[in-house]
Every structure is written in structure tokens, then in C-alpha cells.
N, C-alpha and C positions, 0 to 999 in steps of 0.2 A: 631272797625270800619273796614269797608272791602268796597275797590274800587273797580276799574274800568277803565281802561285807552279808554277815548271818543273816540279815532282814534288811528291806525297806523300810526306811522313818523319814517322815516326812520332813525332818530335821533336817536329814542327808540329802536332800535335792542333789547335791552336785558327787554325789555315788550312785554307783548301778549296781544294782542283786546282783550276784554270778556272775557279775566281771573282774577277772582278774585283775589283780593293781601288784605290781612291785616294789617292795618299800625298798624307800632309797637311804633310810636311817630312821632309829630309835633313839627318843630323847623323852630321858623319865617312863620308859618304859611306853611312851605314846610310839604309832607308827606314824612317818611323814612319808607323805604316798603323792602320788601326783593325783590329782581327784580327774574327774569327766571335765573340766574348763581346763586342764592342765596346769595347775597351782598346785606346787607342793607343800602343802599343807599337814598339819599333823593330827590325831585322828587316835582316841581311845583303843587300845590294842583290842580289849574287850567287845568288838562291835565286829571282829574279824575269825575268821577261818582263816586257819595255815593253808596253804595247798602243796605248797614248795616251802621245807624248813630250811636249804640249803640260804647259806648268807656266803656275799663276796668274799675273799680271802684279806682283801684288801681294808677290812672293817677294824675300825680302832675301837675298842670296847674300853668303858671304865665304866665305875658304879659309883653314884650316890654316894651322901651319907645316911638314907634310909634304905641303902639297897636295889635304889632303881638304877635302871640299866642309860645306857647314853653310846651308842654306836653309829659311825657314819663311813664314811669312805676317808684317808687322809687329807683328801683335798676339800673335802668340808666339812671337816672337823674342828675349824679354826672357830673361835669365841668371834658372836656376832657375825657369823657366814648369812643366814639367813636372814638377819635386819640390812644386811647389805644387799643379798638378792631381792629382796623385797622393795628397799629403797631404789633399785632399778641400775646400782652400780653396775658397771660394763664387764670391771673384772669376775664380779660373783657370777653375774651372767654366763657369761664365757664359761669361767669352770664349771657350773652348775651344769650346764646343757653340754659340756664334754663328757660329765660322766656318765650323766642318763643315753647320751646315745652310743655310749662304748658299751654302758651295761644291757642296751636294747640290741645292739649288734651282736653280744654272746648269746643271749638268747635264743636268736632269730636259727 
């Protein structure tokens, strides 16, 4: 899937109007996009344009119990993925940047 951020808010310093972002997973219905510092971070689906509604095949989907959505790849799908990539763990690391450069490589 690949967005689009509708406007400039001076909120979103680290987004750019009309540049493409790839969401790499939805959780609560938010998208986690790699922003312009490249931190993937999560991110009001509401602040985005579709461009490409296609999603990897690869994406694990479950829902809520209010219906929001929660989809990633299997390999970061695991509870506490991203408080470990974030705490700077080697192994989240590793698999984190194996999928975005497999998913940058089909693209390309």
C-alpha cells in the first residue's frame, strides 16, 4: 500500500506533501510509514491519500474488539516488535530492515 500525506501541518515536520510513503503495517487502524528521518513510526490513516491500495500478500490481518484493523508482515507481527526495534535490539533491527528492503526491492 503506498500513501500520501492530504496537506502540510506543521505538526508533521518530519512528512512531505506528495511524497510517497509505503506503509509497512496498520495497527488500530493507524498507518506506520517510515517518515522523511526514516523512523517508522505510526501515523493517523486520516491525514493520508491511497495511491496504491494494493497490500503485500504476506500481511497478517486481525481486528480489534472495536473493529479496528491491526495488519503487518509475519515477521513483525510479533507482540512487542516495535518496543524492541525501537529499544535498538539487533535482532528487531535485522528483521525490520530485511523486510523494507525486500519490500523496496519489489517495487523498484
Amino acid at each position: 500500500m503506498i500513501v500520501k500525506l492530504k496537506r502540510k501541518s506543521p505538526d508533521l515536520s518530519d512528512l512531505s506533501p506528495d511524497h510517497p510513503y509505503f506503509v509497512i503495517g496498520i495497527e488500530a487502524d493507524d498507518y506506520r510509514i517510515l517518515n522523511d528521518q526514516g523512523r517508522p513510526y505510526l501515523y493517523p490513516s486520516t491525514l493520508f491519500e491511497i495511491i496504491d491500495s494494493k497490500e503485500p500478500e504476506n500481511w497478517i490481518t486481525e481486528y480489534g474488539e472495536d473493529g479496528e484493523r491491526y495488519a503487518y508482515p509475519e515477521i513483525l507481527n510479533g507482540a512487542g516488535f516495535f518496543e524492541d526495534y525501537f529499544e535498538g535490539k539487533a535482532e528487531a533491527l535485522c528483521r525490520f530492515w530485511q523486510v523494507i528492503n525486500r519490500r523496496l526491492s519489489e517495487a523498484a
